[in-house]
C-alpha positions as CSV (number, residue, x, y, z in Angstrom):
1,X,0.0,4.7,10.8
2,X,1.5,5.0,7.3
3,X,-0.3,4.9,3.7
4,X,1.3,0.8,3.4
5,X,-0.4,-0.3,7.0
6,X,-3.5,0.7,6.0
7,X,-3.3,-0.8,2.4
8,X,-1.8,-4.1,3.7
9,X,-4.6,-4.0,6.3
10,X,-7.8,-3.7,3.8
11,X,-5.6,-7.2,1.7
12,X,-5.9,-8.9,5.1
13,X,-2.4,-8.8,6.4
14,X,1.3,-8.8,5.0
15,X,1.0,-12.9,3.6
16,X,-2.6,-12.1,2.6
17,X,-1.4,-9.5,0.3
18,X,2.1,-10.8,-0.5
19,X,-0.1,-14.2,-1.6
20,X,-2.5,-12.3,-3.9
21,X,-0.1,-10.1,-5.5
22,X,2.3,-12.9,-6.0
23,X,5.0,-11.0,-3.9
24,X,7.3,-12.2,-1.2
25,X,5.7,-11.6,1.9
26,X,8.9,-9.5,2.9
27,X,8.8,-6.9,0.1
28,X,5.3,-6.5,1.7
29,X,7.1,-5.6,4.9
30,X,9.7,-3.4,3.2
31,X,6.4,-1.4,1.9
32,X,5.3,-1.1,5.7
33,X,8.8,-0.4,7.2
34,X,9.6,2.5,5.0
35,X,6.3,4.2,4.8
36,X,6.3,4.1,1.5
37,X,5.5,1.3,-1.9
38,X,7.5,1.8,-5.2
39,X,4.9,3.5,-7.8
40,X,5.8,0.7,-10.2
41,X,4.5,-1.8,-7.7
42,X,1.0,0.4,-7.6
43,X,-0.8,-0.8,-10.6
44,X,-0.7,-4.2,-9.7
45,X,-1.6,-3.4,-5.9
46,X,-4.8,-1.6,-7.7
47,X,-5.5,-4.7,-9.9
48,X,-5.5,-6.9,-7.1
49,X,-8.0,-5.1,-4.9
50,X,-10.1,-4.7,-7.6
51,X,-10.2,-8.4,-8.6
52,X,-10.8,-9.0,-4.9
53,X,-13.3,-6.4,-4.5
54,X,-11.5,-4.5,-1.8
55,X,-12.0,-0.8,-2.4
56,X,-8.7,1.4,-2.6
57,X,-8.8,4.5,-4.1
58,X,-5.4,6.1,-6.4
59,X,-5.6,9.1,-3.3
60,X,-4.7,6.4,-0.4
61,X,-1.3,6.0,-2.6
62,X,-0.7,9.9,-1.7
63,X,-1.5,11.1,1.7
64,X,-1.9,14.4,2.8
65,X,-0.9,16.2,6.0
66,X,1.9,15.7,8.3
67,X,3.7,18.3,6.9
68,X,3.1,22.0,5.1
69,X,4.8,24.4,2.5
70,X,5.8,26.2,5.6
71,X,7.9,23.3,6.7
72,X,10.5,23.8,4.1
């Protein structure tokens, strides 16, 4: 599972997020389909959990592993 699964996942689902970020529920999708969310669309992703006490932390915007230096 990517970084955006698990952060759509702790909003409640792709419309749960897509409604309290004020998004269209398919730019939610985008974020899951690519493995990845714009950084500009971070701060507000941040703001929203906190307003709806759901507890994400910066780090779950930058996973770790998968790969190595020595994969280059």
């Amino acid at each position: 599972m990517t970084y955006p699964n698990n952060i759509v996942e702790k909003f409640g689902g792709v419309a749960s997020m897509a409604r309290q970020l004020g998004y269209a529920r398919q730019t939610v999708r985008n974020w899951i389909v690519r493995g990845a969310i714009h950084d500009h669309h971070k701060p507000a992703i941040m703001a929203a959990a906190k307003s709806s006490g759901i507890e994400i932390t910066e780090a779950e915007f930058f996973p770790t592993g998968g790969y190595s230096t020595a994969d280059r």
